[in-house]
C-alpha positions as a printed Julia matrix, in Angstrom:
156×3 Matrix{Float64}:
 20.55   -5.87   -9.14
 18.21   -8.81   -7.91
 16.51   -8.08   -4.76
 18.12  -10.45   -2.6
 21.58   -9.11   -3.54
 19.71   -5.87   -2.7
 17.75   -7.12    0.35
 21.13   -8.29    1.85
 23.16   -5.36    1.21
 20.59   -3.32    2.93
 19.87   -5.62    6.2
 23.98   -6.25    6.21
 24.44   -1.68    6.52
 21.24   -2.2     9.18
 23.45   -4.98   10.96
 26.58   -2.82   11.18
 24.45   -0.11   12.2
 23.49   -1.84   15.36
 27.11   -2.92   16.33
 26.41   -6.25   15.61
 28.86   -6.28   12.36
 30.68   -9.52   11.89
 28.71  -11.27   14.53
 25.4   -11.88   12.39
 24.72  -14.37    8.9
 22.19  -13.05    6.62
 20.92  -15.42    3.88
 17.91  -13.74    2.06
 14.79  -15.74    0.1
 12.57  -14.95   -2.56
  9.0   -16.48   -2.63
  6.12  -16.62   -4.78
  6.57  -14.17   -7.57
  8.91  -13.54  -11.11
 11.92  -12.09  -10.02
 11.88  -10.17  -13.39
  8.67   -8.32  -11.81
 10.12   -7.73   -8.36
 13.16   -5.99  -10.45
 11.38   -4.52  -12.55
 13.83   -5.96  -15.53
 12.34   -6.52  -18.77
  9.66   -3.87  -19.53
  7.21   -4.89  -17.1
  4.93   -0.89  -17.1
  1.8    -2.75  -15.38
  3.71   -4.48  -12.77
  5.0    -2.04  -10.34
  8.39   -3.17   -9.04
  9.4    -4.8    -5.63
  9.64   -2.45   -3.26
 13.58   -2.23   -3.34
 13.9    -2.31    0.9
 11.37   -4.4     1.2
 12.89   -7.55    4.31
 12.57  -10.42    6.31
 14.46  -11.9     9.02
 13.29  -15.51    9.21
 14.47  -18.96   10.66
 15.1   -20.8     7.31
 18.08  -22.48    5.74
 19.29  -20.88    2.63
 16.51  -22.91    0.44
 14.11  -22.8     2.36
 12.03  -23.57    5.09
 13.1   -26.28    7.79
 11.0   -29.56    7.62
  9.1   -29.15   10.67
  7.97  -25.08    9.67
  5.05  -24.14    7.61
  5.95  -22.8     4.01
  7.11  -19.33    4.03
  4.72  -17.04    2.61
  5.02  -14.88   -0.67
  7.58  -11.93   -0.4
 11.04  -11.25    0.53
 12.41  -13.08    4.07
 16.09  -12.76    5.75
 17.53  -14.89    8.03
 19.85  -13.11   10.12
 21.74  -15.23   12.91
 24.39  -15.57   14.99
 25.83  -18.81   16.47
 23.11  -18.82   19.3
 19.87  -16.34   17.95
 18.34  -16.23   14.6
 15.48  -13.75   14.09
 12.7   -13.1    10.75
 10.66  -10.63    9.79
  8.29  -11.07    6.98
  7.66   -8.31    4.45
  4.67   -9.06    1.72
  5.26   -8.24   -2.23
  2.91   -5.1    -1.79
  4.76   -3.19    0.69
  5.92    0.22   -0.2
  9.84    0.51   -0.1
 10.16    2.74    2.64
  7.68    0.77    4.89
  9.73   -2.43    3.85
 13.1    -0.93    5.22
 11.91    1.11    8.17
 10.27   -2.45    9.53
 13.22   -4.41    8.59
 15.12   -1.88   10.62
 12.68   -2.07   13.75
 12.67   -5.47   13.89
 16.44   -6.35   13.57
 16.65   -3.49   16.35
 14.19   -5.49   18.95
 16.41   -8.0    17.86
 19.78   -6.72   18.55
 18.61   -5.12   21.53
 17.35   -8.63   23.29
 20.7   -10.37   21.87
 22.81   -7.38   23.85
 20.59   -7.78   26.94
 19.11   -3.99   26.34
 21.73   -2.31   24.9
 20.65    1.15   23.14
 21.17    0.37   19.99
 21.83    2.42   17.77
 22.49    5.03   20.2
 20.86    7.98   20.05
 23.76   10.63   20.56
 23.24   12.34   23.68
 20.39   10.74   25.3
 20.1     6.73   26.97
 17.3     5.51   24.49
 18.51    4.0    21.15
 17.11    5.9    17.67
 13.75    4.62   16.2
 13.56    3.65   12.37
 11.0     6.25   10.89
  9.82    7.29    7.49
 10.75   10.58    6.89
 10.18   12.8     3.56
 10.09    9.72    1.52
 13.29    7.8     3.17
 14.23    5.39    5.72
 15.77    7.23    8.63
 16.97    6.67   12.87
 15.88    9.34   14.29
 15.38   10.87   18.41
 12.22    9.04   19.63
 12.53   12.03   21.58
 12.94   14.42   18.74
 11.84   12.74   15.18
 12.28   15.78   13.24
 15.58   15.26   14.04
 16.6    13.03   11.27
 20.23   11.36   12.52
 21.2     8.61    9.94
 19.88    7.04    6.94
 19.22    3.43    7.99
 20.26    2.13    4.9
């Protein structure tokens, strides 16, 4: 699977996650690197794969940045709008998977949150504060800020 296909199937579960399903657009853009590298397609063994969760939200167009914006910088960036709000969130080539996802997560949640004028979201059952993104035993999880052992959902 290329990593935008990826990249957008991930931020799109992250989306629904927050309530914000069918309200958002999510275009995803690769820069700077062989996409047979970031896949890890064609018997690469010295290149270590792109980190498969690895996001950005960012104000582009699907090919790339507007005219008046600096060039994006190398890695993975998603655009995720909705008719009034758009929102991006860089991630570098380098970052570990998990680290990728759980930011992508935190920043579409800061997101949502401002969009729904402080909305928990996701809500954390049983308490007013919405669940964090964490890394926990090697995944991606919400969990009680309250409680972070207490794994809740995979966020993607």
């Amino acid at each position: 699977m290329h990593p935008t296909e990826l990249v957008t199937r991930q931020a799109e579960a992250i989306v629904n996650r927050l309530g914000l399903a069918g309200r958002c657009e999510i275009s995803v853009v690769t820069v700077g690197y062989d996409s047979t590298a970031i896949t890890g397609e064609h018997g690469h063994p010295n290149t270590p794969s792109f980190p498969a969760g690895a996001y950005s939200s960012s104000l582009t167009v699907q090919g790339g940045p507007l005219d008046d914006e600096p060039p994006l910088d190398a890695g993975v960036h998603v655009l995720v709008s909705t008719a009034d709000e758009s929102t991006r969130v860089h991630l570098p080539p380098d970052m570990e998977h998990v680290e990728a996802l759980v930011l992508l997560a935190d920043r579409l949640q800061d997101w949502a949150i401002e969009l729904t004028h402080g909305q928990a979201l996701p809500p954390c059952p049983g308490h007013p504060h919405p669940m964090s993104a964490a890394a926990v035993d090697d995944s991606a999880a919400w969990v009680c800020p309250a409680r972070p052992e207490q794994v809740l959902l995979p966020v993607a």
